[in-house]
Every structure is written in structure tokens, then in C-alpha cells.
C-alpha positions in Angstrom: 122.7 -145.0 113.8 124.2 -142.5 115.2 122.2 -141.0 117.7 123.5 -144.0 120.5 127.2 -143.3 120.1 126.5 -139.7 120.9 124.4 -140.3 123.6 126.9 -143.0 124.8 129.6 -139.7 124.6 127.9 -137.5 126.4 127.3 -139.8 129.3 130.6 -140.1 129.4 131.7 -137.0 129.9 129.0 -136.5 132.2 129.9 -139.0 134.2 133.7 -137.8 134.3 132.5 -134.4 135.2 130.4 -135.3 138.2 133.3 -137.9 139.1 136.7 -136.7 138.1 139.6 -135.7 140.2 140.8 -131.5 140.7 143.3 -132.1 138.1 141.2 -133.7 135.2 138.2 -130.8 135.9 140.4 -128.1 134.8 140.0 -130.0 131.2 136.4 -130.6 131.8 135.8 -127.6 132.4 136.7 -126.6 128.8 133.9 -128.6 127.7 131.1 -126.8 125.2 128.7 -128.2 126.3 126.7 -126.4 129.2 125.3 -129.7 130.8 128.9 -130.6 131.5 129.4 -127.7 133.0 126.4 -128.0 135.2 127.4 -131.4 136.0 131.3 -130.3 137.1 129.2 -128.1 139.7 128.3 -131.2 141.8 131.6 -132.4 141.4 133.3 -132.4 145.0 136.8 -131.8 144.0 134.8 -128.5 142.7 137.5 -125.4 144.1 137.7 -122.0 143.7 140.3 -121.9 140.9 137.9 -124.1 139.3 135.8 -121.5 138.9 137.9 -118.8 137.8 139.0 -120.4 135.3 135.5 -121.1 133.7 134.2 -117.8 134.7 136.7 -116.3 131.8 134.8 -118.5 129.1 132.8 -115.0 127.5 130.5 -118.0 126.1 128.4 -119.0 129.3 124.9 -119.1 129.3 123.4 -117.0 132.4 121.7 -120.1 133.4 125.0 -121.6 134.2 126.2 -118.2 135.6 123.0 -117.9 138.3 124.0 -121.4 139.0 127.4 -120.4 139.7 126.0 -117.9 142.3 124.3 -120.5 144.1 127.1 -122.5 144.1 128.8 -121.9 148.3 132.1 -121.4 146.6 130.6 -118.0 145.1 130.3 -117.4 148.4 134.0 -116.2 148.1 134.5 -113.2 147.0 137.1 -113.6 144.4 134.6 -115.7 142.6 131.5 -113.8 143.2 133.3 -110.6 141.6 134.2 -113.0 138.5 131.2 -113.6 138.1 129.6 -110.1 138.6 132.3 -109.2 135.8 131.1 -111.5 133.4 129.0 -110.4 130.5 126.2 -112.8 130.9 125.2 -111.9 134.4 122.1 -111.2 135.0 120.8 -107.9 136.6 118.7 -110.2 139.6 122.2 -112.2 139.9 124.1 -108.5 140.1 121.9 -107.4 143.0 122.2 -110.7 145.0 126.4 -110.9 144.5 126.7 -107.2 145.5 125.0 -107.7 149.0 128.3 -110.2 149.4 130.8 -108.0 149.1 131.9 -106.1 151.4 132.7 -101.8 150.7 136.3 -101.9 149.1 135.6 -105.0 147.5 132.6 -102.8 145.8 134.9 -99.7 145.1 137.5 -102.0 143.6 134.4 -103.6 141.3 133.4 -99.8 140.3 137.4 -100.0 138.6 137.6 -103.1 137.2 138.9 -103.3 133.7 136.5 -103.5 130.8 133.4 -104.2 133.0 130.0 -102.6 131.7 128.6 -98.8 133.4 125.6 -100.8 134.4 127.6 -102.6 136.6 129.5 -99.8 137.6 126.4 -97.8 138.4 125.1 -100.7 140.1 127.7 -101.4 142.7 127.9 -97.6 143.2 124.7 -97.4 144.1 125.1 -100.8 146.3 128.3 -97.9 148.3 125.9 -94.8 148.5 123.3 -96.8 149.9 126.0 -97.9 153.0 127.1 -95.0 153.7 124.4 -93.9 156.6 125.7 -96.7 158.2 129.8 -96.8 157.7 132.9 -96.0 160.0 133.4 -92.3 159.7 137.6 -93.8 158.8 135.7 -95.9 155.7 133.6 -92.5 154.2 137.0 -90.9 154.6 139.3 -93.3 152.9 136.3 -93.4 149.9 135.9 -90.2 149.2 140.1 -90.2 148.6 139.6 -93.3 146.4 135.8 -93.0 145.5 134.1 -92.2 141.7 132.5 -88.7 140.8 129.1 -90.5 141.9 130.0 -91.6 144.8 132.1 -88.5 146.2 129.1 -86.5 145.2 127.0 -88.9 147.6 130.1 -87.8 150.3 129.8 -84.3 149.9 126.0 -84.3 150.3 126.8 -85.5 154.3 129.0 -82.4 154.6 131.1 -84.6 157.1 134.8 -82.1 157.1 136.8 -84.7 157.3 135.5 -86.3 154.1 135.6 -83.2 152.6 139.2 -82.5 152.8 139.9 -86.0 152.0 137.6 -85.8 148.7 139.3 -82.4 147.9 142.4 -84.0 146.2 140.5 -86.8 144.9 141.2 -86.1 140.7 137.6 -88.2 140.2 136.4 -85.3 142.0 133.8 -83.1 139.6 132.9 -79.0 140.4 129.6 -80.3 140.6 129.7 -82.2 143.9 131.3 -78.8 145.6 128.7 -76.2 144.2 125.7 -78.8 145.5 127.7 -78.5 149.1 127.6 -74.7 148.8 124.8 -74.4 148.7 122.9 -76.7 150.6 122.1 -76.6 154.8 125.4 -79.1 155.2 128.0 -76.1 154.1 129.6 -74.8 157.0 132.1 -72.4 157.9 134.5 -74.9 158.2 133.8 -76.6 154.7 133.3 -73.8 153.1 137.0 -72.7 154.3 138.6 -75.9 153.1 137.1 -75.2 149.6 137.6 -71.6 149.6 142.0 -72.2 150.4 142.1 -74.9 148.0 144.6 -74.4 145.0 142.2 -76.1 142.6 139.2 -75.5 143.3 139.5 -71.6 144.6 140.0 -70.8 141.2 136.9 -72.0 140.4 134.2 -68.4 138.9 130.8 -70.4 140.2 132.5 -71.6 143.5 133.8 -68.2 144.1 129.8 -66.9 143.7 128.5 -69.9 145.8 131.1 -69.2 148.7 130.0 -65.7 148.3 126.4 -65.7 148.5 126.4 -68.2 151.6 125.3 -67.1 155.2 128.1 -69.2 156.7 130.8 -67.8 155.0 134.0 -66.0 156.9 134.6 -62.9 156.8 138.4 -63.9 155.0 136.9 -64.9 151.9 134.7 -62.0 151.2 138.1 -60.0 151.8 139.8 -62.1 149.3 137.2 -63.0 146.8 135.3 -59.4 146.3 137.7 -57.8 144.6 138.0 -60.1 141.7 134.3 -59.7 141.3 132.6 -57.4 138.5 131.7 -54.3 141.3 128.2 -54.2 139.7 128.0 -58.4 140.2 129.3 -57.4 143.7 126.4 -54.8 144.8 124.2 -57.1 144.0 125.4 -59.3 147.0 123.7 -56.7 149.0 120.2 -57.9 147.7 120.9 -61.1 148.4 118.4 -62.7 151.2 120.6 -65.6 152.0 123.4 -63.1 153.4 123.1 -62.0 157.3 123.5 -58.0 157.6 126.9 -58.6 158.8 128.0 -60.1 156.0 126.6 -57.7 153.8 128.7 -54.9 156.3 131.6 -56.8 155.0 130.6 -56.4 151.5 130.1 -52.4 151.9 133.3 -52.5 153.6 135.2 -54.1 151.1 133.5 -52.0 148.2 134.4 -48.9 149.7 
């Protein structure tokens, strides 16, 4: 007998969902019950706060969440980041909201509080793959604001602009500077901006890198060689990635 007054309810509140005014959706949206919610989709009065509001319910189904992102409000991208933050999203819906976004709004994603490393990794990896194509101004202002992962991805270019920029950056890992020394990208120039840095000169296994590159200036085998074991020093002179006049400057400085 009681299967008709519930069915009678739930058309009710199915109706006031597609039907209701902005107002009354706010309660609506509080409903448990996920065909409501799917109903208060079609609802015109539908806006964006509507949908922040819902999007911090932790218990959506990711049905309703891939609904969400084909919603033309998720277009926006306060709400497609609310939903990329949710907990239900799911990893197909993560790679179609990222390609919204635009660069910052991805950084700002890789910081957001209490999301999941997935996601994290994922919109990281949505930066690196951009960064062939961005303004020179926009690899510079990441690598001062970027994560370990993606300043690592900066230093591989071995732009020196981006360097110096990504030089102060405290996310900033020894890692990404050794892989720079010692790759074809190094140049004098770079090599120099690491090499007069306070925190990073002080560094033993940059100090060896900058040491055992061919494009290092003379300066820094001046200023680095004598801090060097003189037997870990000699061997410099077998190394084949030195020119001879580098290894001139070696002898010089050893004598």
C-alpha cells in the first residue's frame, strides 16, 4: 500500500526539480536522491552557484558528476575545477575538464587543498605537455610559481630566462639542475646562473657537474677547483667531455 504514496513523492519532487525557481533549487539540490539531482540539471533557472553548491556533496555518484561535465555551465571554469576536485570524478571526465582550462587555472588546480596526487600529476602533465607551445612570459612566470615536476620539465628547455626565474623557486629540487648540467641545453650562460647562486653553488654534485662540462667558464674552475679533493681534481684531466683548454685551466689552477 505503500508503494503509490512513494511513487506519488518522488514525482513530486521530480517535478519541482525540473520546474522550480533559482531560490527553491538551492533546497532541491540537497535532495538524496540522484534522480533529483539529474532532474535539477534540466532545470533552466539551473546557474553556476547552483552547482557549486552541489559539487561540495562528497556523496555524488560519478554518473551525476560526468553529467555535470556535460552540462554548458561546466563549461565555466569555476565549476569545471569543482568538479575536477571532487572525489568521484572519473579519470576519462579528468582528461576532458583539463583540456578547458586554461595554464594558471591548471597550476592553481596542481595546489588546491586536499585534492588527490592523481590529479595533481594529471593536470601537471596536462602543463608540460603545453609548454612547446607557450609565451616565453608564461614558461617564465611557471617556473617561479611551478611544482618540482613541472620546473624539471622547464629546465630540460634550458631557456635562461626560465632558469633564473626557476632558481628561487623553493619547489625547486637539485635534481632538475644536475639533469640541465649535464645535458646539450647547459650553456655557458646557465651554467653561470647556477654556478653564482647562493643555494645552489653550495651544492658537492653541482659543483662536479659544472666542472666536468665543456661549456663551462673559465671563473668557475678558478673558484670551484680548489675546494676539490686534488686527486678528484686530476682526474678532470681524463675527462673526454672537457676541451684541452679547459683542462689548461685545470693544470693551471693545480699548479
Amino acid at each position: 500500500m505503500s508503494t503509490p504514496s512513494l511513487d506519488t513523492d518522488m514525482v513530486h519532487r521530480l517535478k519541482r526539480a525540473l520546474t522550480t525557481d533559482a531560490n527553491d533549487l538551492k533546497e532541491v539540490l540537497q535532495d538524496p536522491s540522484g534522480e533529483v539531482l539529474h532532474a535539477a540539471l534540466k532545470n533552466i533557472a539551473l546557474a553556476e552557484e547552483h552547482l557549486l553548491q552541489v559539487l561540495k556533496r562528497h556523496d555524488l555518484s560519478s554518473t551525476f558528476l560526468n553529467a555535470v561535465g556535460r552540462h554548458k555551465l561546466c563549461e565555466k571554469s569555476r565549476v569545471c575545477m569543482a568538479t575536477l576536485a571532487h572525489p568521484a570524478v572519473s579519470p576519462v571526465l579528468v582528461k576532458k575538464l583539463l583540456s578547458r582550462l586554461h595554464l594558471f587555472e591548471l597550476l592553481n588546480l596542481c595546489y588546491l587543498p586536499g585534492q588527490s596526487a592523481d590529479l595533481r600529476m594529471a593536470a601537471e602533465l596536462a602543463i608540460i605537455q603545453r609548454l612547446p607551445m607557450a609565451p616565453l612570459g608564461n614558461r617564465i612566470t611557471l617556473a617561479r610559481r611551478g611544482t618540482a615536476t613541472v620546473l624539471e620539465a622547464l629546465f630540460k628547455e634550458g631557456h635562461p630566462q626560465v632558469i633564473e626565474a626557476g632558481l628561487c623557486n623553493p619547489k625547486l629540487q637539485e635534481v632538475a639542475l644536475f639533469q640541465h648540467l649535464n645535458s646539450s641545453n647547459a650553456t655557458a650562460e646557465t651554467i653561470s646562473q647556477i654556478a653564482r647562486h647562493p643555494r645552489w653553488s653550495q651544492r658537492p654534485n653541482l659543483r662536479r657537474a659544472i666542472l666536468k662540462n665543456r661549456q663551462t667558464p673559465r671563473v668557475w674552475f678558478i673558484q670551484f677547483l680548489p675546494r676539490l679533493p686534488r686527486t678528484e681534481a686530476r682526474n678532470l684531466l681524463h675527462s673526454q667531455s672537457l676541451s684541452a683548454r679547459q683542462k689548461q685551466w685545470i693544470r693551471d689552477v693545480i699548479a
